[in-house]
N, C-alpha and C positions, 0 to 999 in steps of 0.2 A: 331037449335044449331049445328047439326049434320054440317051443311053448312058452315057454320060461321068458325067452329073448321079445317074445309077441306082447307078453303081459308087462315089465319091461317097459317095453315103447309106449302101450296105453299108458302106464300110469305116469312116466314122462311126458307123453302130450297132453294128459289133464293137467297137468302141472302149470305146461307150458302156455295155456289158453288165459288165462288170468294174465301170463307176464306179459306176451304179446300185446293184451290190452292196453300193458300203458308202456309196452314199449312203443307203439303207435302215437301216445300222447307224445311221445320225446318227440320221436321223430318230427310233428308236425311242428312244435312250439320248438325245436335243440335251435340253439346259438353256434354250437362246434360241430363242426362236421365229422368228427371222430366220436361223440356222439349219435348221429345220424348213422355209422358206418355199423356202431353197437348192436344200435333198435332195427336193424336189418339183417346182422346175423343172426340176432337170435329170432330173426319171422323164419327166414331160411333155416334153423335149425328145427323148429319146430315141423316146417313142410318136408324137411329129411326126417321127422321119428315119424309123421303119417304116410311119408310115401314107404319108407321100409316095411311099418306096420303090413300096411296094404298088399308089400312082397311077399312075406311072410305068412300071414293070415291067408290069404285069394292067392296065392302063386303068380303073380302077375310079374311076367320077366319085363316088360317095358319100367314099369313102375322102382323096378331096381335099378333100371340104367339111371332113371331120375333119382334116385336116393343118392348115387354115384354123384349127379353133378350138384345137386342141393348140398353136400356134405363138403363139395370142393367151394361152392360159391360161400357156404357157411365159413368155412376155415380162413379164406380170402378175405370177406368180409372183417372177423375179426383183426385178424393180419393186420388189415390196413386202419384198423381202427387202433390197435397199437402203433406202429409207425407213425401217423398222424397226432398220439398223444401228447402231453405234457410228457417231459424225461422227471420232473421231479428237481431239478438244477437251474439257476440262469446260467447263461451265457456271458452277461451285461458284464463287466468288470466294474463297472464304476456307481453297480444298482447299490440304490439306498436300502432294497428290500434285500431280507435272506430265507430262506429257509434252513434250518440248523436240528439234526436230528441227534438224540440222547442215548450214550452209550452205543448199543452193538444195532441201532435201529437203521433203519435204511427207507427210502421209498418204494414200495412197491407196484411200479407201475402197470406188473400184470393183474393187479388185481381188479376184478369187473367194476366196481366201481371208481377208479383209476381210468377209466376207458370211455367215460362218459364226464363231461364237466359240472362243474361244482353247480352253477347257475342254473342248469338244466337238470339237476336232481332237484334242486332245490325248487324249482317250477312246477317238477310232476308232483313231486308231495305236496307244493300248497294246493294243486287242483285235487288230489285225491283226496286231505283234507278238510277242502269246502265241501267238495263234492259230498263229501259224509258226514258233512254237520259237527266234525271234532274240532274244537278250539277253535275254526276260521267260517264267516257263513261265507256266502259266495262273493259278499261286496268286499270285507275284507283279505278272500284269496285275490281275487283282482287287484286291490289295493297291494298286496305284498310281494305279486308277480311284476307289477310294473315297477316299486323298488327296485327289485332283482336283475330287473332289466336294465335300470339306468346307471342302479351302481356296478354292474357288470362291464357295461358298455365305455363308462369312464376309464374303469381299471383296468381296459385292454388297449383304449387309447394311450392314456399315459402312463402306464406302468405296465406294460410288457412283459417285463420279467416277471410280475407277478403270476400271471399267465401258466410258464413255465414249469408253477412250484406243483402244481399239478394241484391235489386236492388232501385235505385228513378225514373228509366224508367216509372214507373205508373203516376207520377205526369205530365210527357207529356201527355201519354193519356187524362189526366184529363183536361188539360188546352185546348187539342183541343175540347171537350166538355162542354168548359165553366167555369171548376170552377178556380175561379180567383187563381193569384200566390198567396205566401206570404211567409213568412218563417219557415220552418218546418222541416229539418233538417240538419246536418253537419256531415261530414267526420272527423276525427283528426287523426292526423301521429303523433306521438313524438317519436325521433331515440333516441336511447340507450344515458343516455348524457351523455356528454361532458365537460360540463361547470356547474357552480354552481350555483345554484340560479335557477327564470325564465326563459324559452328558449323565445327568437324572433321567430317572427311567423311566415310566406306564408301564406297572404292570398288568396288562387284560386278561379278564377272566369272562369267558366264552356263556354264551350260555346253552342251549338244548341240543342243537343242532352242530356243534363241533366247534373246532377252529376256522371259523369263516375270513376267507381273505377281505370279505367288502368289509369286514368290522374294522379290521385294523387300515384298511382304506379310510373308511371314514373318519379316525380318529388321527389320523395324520396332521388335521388342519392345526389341532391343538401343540402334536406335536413339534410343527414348524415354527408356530409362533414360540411357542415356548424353548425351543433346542434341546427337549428330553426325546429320550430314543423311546420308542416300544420294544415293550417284549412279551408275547401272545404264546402261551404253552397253551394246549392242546390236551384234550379230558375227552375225548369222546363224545359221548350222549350226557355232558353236562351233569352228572349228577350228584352235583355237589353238596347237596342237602341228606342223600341215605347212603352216600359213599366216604363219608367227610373225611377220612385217613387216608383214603387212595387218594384223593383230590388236592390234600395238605400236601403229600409227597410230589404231587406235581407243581404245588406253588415252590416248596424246596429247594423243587432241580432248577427253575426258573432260577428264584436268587443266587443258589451257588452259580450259576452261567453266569450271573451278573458280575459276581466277586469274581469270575475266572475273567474275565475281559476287562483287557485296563482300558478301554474305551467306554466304557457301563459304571458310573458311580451306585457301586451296590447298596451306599451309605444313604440317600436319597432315593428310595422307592416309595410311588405310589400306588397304592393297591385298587387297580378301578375292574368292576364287575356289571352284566349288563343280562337282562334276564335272569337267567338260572345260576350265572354266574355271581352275584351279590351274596349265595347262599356262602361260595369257596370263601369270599371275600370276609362276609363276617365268620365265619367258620379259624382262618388264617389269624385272624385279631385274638381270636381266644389263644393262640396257639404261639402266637410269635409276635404281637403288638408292639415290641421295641423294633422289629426287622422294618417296620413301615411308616412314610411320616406322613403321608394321609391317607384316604377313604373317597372313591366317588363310585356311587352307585349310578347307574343311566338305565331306567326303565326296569329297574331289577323287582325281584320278587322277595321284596321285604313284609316281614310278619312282622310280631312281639319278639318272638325270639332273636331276630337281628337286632332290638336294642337292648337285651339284656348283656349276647354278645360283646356288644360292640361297648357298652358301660363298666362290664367286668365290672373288677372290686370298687363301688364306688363313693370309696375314701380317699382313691387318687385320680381326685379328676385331672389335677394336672400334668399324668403324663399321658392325657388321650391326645392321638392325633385326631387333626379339624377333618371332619366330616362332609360332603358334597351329596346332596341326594337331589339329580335332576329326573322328572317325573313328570309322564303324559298326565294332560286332565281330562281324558277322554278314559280312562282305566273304567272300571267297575268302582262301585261305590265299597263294595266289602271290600278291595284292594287299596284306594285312598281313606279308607279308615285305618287303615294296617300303617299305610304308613305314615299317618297324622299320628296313632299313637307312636310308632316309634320316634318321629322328629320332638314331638311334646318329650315324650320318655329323656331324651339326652339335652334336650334344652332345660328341663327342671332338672336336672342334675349341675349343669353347667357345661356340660360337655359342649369342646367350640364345633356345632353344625349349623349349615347351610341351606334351607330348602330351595329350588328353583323349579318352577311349572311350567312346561310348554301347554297351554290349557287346550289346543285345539289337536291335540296329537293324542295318539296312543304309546304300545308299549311298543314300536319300532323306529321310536323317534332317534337315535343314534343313526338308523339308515336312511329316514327320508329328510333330517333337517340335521344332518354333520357337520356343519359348518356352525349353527347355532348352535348346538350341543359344545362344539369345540369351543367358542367364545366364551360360555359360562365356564368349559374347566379353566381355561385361560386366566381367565378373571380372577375365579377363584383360589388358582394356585399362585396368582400375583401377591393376592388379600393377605394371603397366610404365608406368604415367604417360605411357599412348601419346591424348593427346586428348581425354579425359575430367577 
């Protein structure tokens, strides 16, 4: 048993050498201190599987009294780094924001990535990502940690309770372990109103990286002017392109929540998608094109296939909704090819679209220029009498 328990602890503290590595990074760059509380249990967890090993293996009775207190500081440390989290709830009675979970779903805040905040995952993965040369070089991790910072920092100044909602980062975790997508919860914005009756909707479609609160932050400015609510369902690891039925049932349960809220004009939905999420987006049009009266893509990842989508049968051009495709000109050349053919594709058809280029931006221009972003949907949904 003794052996068994030894071997055991080795192959948990090889485990553990790697995590500490970039729990380290939290620690140094975490914005939440229940964060910080995280990246320190798990150092202390790791110096409780070496000092026990060391009991164990060497007979060393001191070394067990410290396994003793490593194990209490470890537990503590978690402890308090739950205590200290998001509950998953506001408080605020009078917030514009909600969180709203699907069916028998719930928050769960003891999950480890629940225990650590959104902006500070989102930190280590862009350094681990430059770091290693995938999708970001170093100028651009830099460029997309300073983002993360500023619309982080906004969204804790003036909207609090957003804070609160805790994270849906865990549902990636989950999904790279297997458990399948589905629908299970939603973001809602409704701006101070404006107008009488039911507000017209945004519906966001997320894209790689989960249901991020700064998206539907940033996309609020459009919201205001306009007096439509958002509503941001939540797909995990975005994979809307080799998932397309799980993904479609997640746009579903969105519009049914719309038609179940007499505050939500279900009858006026826009369908806007931003990365990965352009793929739900035109994927939805093939599937339900009468449920939506427009289309805005923001940086998304449109091929040919998104305008054959999005053109369906095309004998009826007259009952496409108008189109909005806003696009960095700093993309990749093989990706503004992609989507010069799609915008030509639906312009020689007739179909009513819209191109607008931020030329000095890339594909995170919804985070670093939101407010510009938000005046072209503005505009655009004035143009077209889509809601506004």
């Amino acid at each position: 048993m003794r052996a068994i328990l030894s071997i055991l602890l080795a192959i948990v503290s090889l485990i553990l050498i790697p995590v500490c590595v970039v729990m380290i990074l939290l620690i140094i760059q975490a914005q939440a201190d229940h964060s910080r509380f995280f990246g320190f249990g798990v150092l202390a967890l790791f110096i409780s599987c070496v000092l026990w090993f060391q009991h164990l293996t060497l007979d060393v009775r001191r070394s067990g009294w410290w396994t003793v207190l490593f194990v209490l500081v470890t537990g503590g440390l978690f402890g308090w780094s739950y205590v200290s989290s998001p509950t998953g709830a506001s408080s605020e009675a009078s917030a514009m924001f909600e969180s709203t979970y699907v069916g028998n779903e719930s928050y769960p805040r003891w999950h480890p990535a629940n225990l650590i905040a959104e902006p500070d995952q989102l930190n280590v993965v862009s350094q681990l990502v430059s770091l290693g040369g995938l999708n970001l070089d170093k100028t651009g991790g830099k460029q997309t940690r300073q983002l993360i910072k500023e619309n982080y920092q906004a969204l804790r100044r003036q909207a609090p309770e957003m804070v609160n909602f805790g994270s849906q980062l865990h549902t990636c975790y989950d999904q790279w372990f297997g458990k399948p997508a589905k629908p299970d919860q939603l973001y809602v914005y409704r701006p101070a109103a404006i107008r009488k009756g039911a507000q017209p909707v945004l519906l966001l479609l997320h894209g790689k990286t989960g249901s991020l609160k700064a998206a539907l932050w940033s996309l609020r400015h459009a919201a205001d002017e306009l007096g439509m609510a958002i509503v941001a369902p939540n797909f995990g690891l975005g994979r809307w392109e080799h998932q397309q039925e799980a993904g479609f049932e997640v746009v579903k349960a969105a519009v049914a929540f719309c038609a179940k809220d007499p505050a939500l004009q279900a009858s006026s939905i826009t369908l806007v998608g931003y990365g990965a999420g352009g793929k739900g987006v035109s994927y939805a049009m093939t599937q339900a094109r009468e449920k939506f009266r427009g289309v805005v893509y923001i940086g998304a990842q449109l091929d040919r296939k998104d305008a054959f989508d999005l053109l369906g049968d095309k004998a009826s051009a007259g009952s496409r909704p108008p189109v909005l495709v806003i696009q960095g000109g700093q993309e990749t050349k093989a990706r503004i090819d992609e989507i010069d053919f799609v915008t030509n594709e639906l312009q020689r058809f007739g179909a009513p679209m819209t191109l607008k280029r931020a030329d000095d931006e890339g594909p995170l221009l919804l985070f670093s220029h939101p407010k510009s972003v938000s005046k072209k949907v503005v505009d655009w949904v004035r143009s077209n009498g889509r809601g506004a």
